[in-house]
Structure formats: structure tokens, C-alpha cells
VOGU-3710 file (C-alpha; in Angstrom, 3 decimals, decimal comma):
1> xxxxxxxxxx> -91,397/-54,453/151,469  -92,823/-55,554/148,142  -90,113/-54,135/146,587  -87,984/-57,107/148,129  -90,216/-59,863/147,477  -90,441/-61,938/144,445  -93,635/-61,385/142,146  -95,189/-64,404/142,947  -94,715/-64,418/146,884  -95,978/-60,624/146,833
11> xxxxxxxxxx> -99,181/-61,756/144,666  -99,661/-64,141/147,172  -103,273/-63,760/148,862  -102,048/-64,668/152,387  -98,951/-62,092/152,149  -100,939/-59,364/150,572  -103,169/-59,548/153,394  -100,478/-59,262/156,117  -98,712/-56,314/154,006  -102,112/-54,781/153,775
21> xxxxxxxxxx> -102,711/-54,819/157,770  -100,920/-52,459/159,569  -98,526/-53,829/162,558  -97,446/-52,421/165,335  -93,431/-53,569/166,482  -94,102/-54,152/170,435  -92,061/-52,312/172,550  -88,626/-53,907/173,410  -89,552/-53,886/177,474  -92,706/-55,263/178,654
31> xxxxxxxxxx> -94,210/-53,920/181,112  -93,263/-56,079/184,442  -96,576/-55,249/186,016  -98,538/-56,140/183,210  -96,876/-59,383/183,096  -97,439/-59,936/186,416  -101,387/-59,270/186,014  -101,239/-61,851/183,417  -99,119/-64,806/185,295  -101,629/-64,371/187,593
41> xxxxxxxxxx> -104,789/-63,993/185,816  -103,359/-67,421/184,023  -103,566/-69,014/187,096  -99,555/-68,731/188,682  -100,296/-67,672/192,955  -96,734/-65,657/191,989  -94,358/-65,080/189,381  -91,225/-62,481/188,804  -89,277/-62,119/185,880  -85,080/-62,464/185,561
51> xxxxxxxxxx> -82,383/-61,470/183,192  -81,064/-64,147/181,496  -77,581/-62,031/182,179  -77,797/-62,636/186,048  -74,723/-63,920/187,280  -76,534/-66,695/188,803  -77,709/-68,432/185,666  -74,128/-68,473/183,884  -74,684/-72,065/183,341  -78,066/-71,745/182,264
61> xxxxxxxxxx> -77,898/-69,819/179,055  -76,192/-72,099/176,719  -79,141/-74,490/177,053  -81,894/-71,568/177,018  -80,616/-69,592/174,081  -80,625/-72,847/172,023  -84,440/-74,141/173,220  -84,900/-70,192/171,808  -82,533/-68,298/170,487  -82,509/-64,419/171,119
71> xxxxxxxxxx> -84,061/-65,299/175,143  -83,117/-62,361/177,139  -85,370/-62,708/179,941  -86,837/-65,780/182,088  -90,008/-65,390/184,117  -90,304/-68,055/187,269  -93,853/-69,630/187,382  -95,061/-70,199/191,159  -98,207/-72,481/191,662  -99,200/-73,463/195,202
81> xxxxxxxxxx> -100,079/-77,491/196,125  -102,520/-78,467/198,574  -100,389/-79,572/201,971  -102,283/-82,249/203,779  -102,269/-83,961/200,451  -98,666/-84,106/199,906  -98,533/-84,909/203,367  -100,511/-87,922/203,065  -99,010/-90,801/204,062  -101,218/-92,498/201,096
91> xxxxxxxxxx> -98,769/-92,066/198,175  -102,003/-92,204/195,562  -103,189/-88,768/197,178  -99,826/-87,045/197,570  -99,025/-88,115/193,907  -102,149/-87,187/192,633  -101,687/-83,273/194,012  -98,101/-83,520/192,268  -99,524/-84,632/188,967  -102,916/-81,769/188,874
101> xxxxxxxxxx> -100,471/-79,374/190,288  -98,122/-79,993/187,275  -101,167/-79,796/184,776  -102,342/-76,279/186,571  -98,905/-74,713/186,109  -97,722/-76,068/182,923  -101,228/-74,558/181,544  -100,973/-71,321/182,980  -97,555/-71,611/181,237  -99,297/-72,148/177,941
111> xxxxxxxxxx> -101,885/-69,541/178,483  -98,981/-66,630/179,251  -96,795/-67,599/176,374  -99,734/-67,403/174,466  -100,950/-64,118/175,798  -97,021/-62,800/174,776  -97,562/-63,864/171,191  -100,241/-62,300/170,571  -98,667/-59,750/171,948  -95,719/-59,852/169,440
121> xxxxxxxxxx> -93,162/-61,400/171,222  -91,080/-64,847/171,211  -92,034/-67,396/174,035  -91,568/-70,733/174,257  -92,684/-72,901/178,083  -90,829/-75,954/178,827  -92,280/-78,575/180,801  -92,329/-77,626/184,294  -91,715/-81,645/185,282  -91,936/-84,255/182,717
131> xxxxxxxxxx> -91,179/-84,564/179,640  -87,342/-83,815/179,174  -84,798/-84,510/176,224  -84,222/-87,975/177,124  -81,418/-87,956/174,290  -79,201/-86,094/176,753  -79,854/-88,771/179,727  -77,920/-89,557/181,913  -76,635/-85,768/181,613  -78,709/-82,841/181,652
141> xxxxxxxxxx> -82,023/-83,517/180,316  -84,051/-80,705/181,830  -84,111/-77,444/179,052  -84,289/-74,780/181,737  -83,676/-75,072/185,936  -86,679/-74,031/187,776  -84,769/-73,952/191,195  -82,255/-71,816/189,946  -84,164/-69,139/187,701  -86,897/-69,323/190,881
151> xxxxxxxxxx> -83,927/-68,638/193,523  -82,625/-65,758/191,136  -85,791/-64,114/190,297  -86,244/-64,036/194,098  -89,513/-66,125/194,877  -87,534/-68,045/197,338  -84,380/-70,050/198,098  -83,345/-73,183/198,629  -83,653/-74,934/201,447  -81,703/-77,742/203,361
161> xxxxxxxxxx> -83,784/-80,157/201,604  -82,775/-79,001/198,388  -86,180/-77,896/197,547  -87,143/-74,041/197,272  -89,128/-72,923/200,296  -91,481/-69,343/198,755  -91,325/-66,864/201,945  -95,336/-67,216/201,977  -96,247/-70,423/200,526  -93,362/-72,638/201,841
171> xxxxxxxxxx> -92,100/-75,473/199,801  -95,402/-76,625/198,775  -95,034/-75,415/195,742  -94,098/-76,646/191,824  -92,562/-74,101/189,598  -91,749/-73,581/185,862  -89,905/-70,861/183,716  -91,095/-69,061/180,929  -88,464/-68,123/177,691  -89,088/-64,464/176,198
181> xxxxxxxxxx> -87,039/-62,489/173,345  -87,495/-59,107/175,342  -86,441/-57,556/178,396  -88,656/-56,375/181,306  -89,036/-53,484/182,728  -88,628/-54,475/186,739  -86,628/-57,953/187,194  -86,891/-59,692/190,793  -84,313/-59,505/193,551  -83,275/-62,470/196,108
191> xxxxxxxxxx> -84,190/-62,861/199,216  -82,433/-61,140/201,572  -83,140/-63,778/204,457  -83,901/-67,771/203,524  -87,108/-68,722/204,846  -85,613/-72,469/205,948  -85,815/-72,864/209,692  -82,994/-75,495/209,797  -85,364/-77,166/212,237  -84,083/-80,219/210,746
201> xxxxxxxxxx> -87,430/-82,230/209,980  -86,569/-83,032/206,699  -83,372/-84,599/207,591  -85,935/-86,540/210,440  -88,466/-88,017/208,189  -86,327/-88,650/204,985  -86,034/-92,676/205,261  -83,282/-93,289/203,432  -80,854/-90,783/205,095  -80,255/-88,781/201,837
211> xxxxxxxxxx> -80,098/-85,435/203,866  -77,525/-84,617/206,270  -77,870/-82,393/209,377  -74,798/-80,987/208,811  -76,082/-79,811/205,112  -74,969/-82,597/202,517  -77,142/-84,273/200,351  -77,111/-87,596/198,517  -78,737/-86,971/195,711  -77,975/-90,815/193,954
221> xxxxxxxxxx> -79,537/-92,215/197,623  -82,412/-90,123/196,668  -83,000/-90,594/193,119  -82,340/-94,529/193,858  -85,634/-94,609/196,177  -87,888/-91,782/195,045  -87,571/-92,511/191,490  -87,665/-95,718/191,814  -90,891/-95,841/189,384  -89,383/-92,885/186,824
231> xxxxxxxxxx> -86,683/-93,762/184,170  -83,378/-94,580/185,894  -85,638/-97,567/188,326  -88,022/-98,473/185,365  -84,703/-99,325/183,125  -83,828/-101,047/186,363  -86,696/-103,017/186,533  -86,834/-103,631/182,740  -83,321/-105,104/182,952  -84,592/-107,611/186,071
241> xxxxxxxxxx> -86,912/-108,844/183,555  -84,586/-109,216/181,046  -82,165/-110,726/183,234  -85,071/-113,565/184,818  -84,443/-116,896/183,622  -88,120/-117,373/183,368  -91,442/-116,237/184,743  -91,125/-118,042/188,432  -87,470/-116,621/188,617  -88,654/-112,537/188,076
251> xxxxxxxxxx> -91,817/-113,484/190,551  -89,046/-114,187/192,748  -87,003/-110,961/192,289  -90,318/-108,183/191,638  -93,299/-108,794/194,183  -96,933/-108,533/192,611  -97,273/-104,795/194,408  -94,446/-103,698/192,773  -95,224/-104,767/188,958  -98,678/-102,997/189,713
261> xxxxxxxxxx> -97,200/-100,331/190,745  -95,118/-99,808/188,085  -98,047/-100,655/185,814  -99,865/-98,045/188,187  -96,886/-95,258/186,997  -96,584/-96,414/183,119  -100,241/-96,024/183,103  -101,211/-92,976/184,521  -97,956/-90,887/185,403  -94,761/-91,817/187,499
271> xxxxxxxxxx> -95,015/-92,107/191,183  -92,634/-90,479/193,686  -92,118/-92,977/196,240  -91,505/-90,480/199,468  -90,987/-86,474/198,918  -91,397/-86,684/202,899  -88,935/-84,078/202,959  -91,238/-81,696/200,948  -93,977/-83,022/203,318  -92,529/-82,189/206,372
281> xxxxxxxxxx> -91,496/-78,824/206,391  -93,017/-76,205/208,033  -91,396/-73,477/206,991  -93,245/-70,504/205,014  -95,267/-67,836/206,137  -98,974/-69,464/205,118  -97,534/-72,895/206,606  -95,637/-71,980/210,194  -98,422/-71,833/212,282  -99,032/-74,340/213,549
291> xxxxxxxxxx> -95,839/-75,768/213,942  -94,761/-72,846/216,171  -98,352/-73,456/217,956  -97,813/-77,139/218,806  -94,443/-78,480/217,472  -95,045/-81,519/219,526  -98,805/-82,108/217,931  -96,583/-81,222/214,419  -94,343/-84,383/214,952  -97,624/-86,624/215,699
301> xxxxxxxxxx> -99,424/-85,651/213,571  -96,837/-85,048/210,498  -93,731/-86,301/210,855  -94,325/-90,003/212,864  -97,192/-91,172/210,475  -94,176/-90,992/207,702  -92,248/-92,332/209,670  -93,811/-95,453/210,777  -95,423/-96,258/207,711  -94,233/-99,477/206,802
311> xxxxxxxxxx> -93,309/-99,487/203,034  -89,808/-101,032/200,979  -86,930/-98,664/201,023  -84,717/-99,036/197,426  -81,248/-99,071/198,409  -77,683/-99,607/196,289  -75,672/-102,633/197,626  -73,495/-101,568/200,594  -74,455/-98,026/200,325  -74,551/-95,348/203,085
321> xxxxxxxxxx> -78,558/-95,222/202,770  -78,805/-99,199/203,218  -76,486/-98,802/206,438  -78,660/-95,725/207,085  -82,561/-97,181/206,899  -81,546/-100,190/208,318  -80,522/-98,665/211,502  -83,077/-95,618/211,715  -86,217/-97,890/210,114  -85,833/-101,204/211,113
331> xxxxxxxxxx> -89,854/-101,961/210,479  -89,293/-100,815/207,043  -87,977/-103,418/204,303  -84,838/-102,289/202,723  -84,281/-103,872/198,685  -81,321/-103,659/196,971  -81,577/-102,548/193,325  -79,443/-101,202/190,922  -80,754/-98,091/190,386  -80,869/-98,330/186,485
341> xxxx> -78,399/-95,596/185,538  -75,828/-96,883/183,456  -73,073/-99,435/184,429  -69,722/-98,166/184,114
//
């Protein structure tokens, strides 16, 4: 190697050190049980590795191979969340378990990427939530999906609600995606069976009507409500006070709760404003118990406190999900915002 290198750059002290060590290539397959044993020691409750070839991520590999180039293989992250807290009628709880959930699995990311480097391969872990490349917005801003490497790899599918439900854990559970220049030597298989009851709770508690039973979802009735306080309904609410003649006028439009609230998400991380059908669901082998014990002490105790909570539903003018709330929620104030995403 000297031989190739300038005088200078081989005199270096720093590069005759590294030519002086001896270095062993690793091997082009890692071991798939090995990696396992260290997702988990990292602090993942499950984790199984995919080809970045799968049929199934076809879309995803333009945007992987250019976050790292030479990715061959994508390892789904699984971290469990505590349920009674996301079931919490008290947003501040359920958001909280979101939020330390997040910081759990985004660290074990760090921790197993870090583990493969010093093993002597090339890993990179994007965010498993926030942050995303906002340049992109309002296209595709996330580098890698979770759902879809997660669904692949075969630690669940997807349920009705659009979230994936993991055969033990249920859908209580956040996942990321790791990036890695090598292939492994056992890759994950789907499910044979989705662990989604169809039992149709989600579609019962969600209070703007963004899930049908008959399988459609409205994902801008959705992203209007439950994201009110991330970036589409804070450039919403950033163009209300642009818009307000003076401060009476935006007192008049934006209540005191909801500028602390939004304070409350600028200040300490966004807030998701339901998620009831993520709260609901009882599907999941850890989870179905007691649902199939009691369904009826399941709805009273579950489903009915979310859905007599009184709290403001964030609507588009004369949209299905206004038409919807207003009918199924009548004790619940509907307001109709923009949304924030950009006027056409």
C-alpha cells in the first residue's frame, strides 16, 4: 500500500500507524444470530433483518441507497410501549410514552450501528420518528419506511388501522430500520397469518371517522386532527397569526389552550392529538387477554373513556370527517382549520 501513496501521506504519523496495525476485512455476511444478540442486548424487545432486494421494498431503495450508498440489507428495530399509557385518555401521559419510547429505540439504534462499526461495517440509523428532510415536504420526507421494511422483515403486518400490529406485542409498539453495507446470513419471512382481529375498535373510537369498516382510510382526515400540533397544523396556525388583523382578532380565532398547547409541543416535542386507534386495539398475543376475557369490561374501560372525552376535533371545511364527528360526537367541538399543507 505504501507503494501507492505519496511520500508525504505515507510519512504521515496517523497513516503509518494504521498501515502498521494489522486489519482484519469482516466477513461479507454477518452472522444473523449475532445480530440478533446485539439488537437485543441494545435494548430492541425484537428485531429481524431484510434484503434490501425484497420485492416488497422496490420503492424503498432509491431513497436508502442514497442516505448510504452500497446498503444491501435493512434490519427492523422493534421496541415495546407501555399500554395503559397510550391508552390514557390524558394526552400528556400517552405522549409522554411516545416521546421516551422514541428516545429508547432511536438509542438502541445508535448503540447497534455502533456495535457494526466497530465491527467493520457501514451503518447509518435514521430517525425512527422525528426529524425528517423537511426539504422534501410536502413529498416524502421520511429516509427509510419503518412499516414497510417491519411488514417485510416479518415482525408483523399491518393492520386495519394502518398501524403494524407484532404477533406478540400488538401495535403498541414504535419501530425503526437500521442501513448496513453487508448481507446477513438468515433474513426474516412474513407472517403467514395477520394478527388484526378486524374487531373493528379502531374504526369505533377514531373521532374523526378517518377509518372505514369496510377498510379505507383517510389519511388527510387524520393528519388534519392528529397532527394538528406537528408541521402541516403549526404552518396552519402560524399563517392564522399572520393572517389576524391584530392581537384581539387571533384571540378570537386560537383559544388560550390551544396557543399553550402549541407552546406545550414547540417546547418539549409535538403532541399527537388522538392515536385512539393505536389505543384501542387489542390485538397481539401479550395484549388479547383480556379483551377475549371481558370484551364488554374492554369497551368501558378502553374504548368509552376515549370516546366521551370531551376535547376539539380539527376538521377541513365541508369534509367527510366534519360530517362524520359531528354526527358520531356531538359533545365534542368540531374546528375548522386549514390543515397547513400547501394551497393549490
Amino acid at each position: 500500500m505504501t507503494g501507492r501513496l505519496p511520500k508525504k501521506l505515507a510519512d504521515h504519523p496517523s497513516v503509518r500507524a494504521v498501515l502498521a496495525e494489522p486489519r482484519d476485512k469482516p466477513s461479507p455476511v454477518i452472522d444473523a444470530a449475532w445480530l440478533k444478540e446485539i439488537c437485543l442486548a441494545a435494548g430492541a424487545d425484537d428485531a429481524a433483518a431484510v434484503s434490501l432486494g425484497h420485492p416488497d421494498l422496490a420503492g424503498e431503495r432509491e431513497h436508502v441507497e442514497r442516505a448510504l450508498p452500497g446498503t444491501k440489507t435493512l434490519v427492523s428495530l422493534v421496541v415495546r410501549m407501555n399500554r395503559d399509557d397510550v391508552r390514557s385518555p390524558a394526552r400528556s401521559v400517552a405522549n409522554q410514552e411516545f416521546h421516551r419510547t422514541g428516545e429508547i429505540i432511536n438509542e438502541a439504534a445508535h448503540t447497534i450501528v455502533r456495535t457494526l462499526q466497530d465491527a467493520g461495517y457501514r451503518a447509518i440509523n435514521p430517525s425512527a420518528t422525528f426529524p425528517m428532510e423537511m426539504e422534501h415536504y410536502p413529498g416524502r420526507i421520511w429516509v427509510v419506511a419503518h412499516k414497510t421494511v417491519a411488514v417485510a422483515a416479518g415482525l408483523g403486518a399491518m393492520g386495519l388501522h394502518r398501524n403494524v400490529i407484532h404477533p406478540k406485542f400488538g401495535n403498541f409498539v414504535l419501530l425503526a430500520t437500521l442501513l448496513v453495507d453487508a448481507e446477513v446470513s438468515t433474513y426474516g419471512e412474513a407472517l403467514d397469518y395477520n394478527p388484526c382481529l378486524e374487531c373493528k375498535l379502531c374504526v369505533a373510537a377514531c373521532p374523526i371517522g378517518a377509518i372505514s369498516k369496510t377498510g379505507e382510510f383517510d389519511f388527510l382526515a387524520c393528519s388534519t386532527h392528529n397532527y394538528r400540533e406537528f408541521m402541516s397544523g403549526f404552518t396552519d396556525w402560524a399563517q392564522t397569526v399572520a393572517d389576524s388583523e391584530d392581537a384581539a382578532d387571533f384571540r378570537s380565532r386560537v383559544t388560550d389552550s390551544e396557543n399553550v398547547s402549541m407552546w406545550q409541543s414547540l417546547a418539549f416535542k409535538p403532541n399527537y392529538k388522538a392515536a385512539y386507534c393505536m389505543a384501542v386495539c387489542p390485538a397481539g398475543e401479550d395484549v388479547l387477554g383480556p379483551y377475549l376475557e371481558d370484551r364488554r369490561g374492554f369497551l368501558g374501560t378502553v374504548v368509552k373513556p376515549l370516546q366521551d372525552k370531551v376535547e376539539t376535533l380539527y376538521v377541513r371545511e365541508g369534509s367527510a370527517a366534519k360530517a362524520y364527528a359531528e354526527r358520531r360526537f356531538p359533545h365534542k367541538p368540531v374546528k375548522e382549520v386549514d390543515g397547513g399543507y400547501p394551497r393549490r
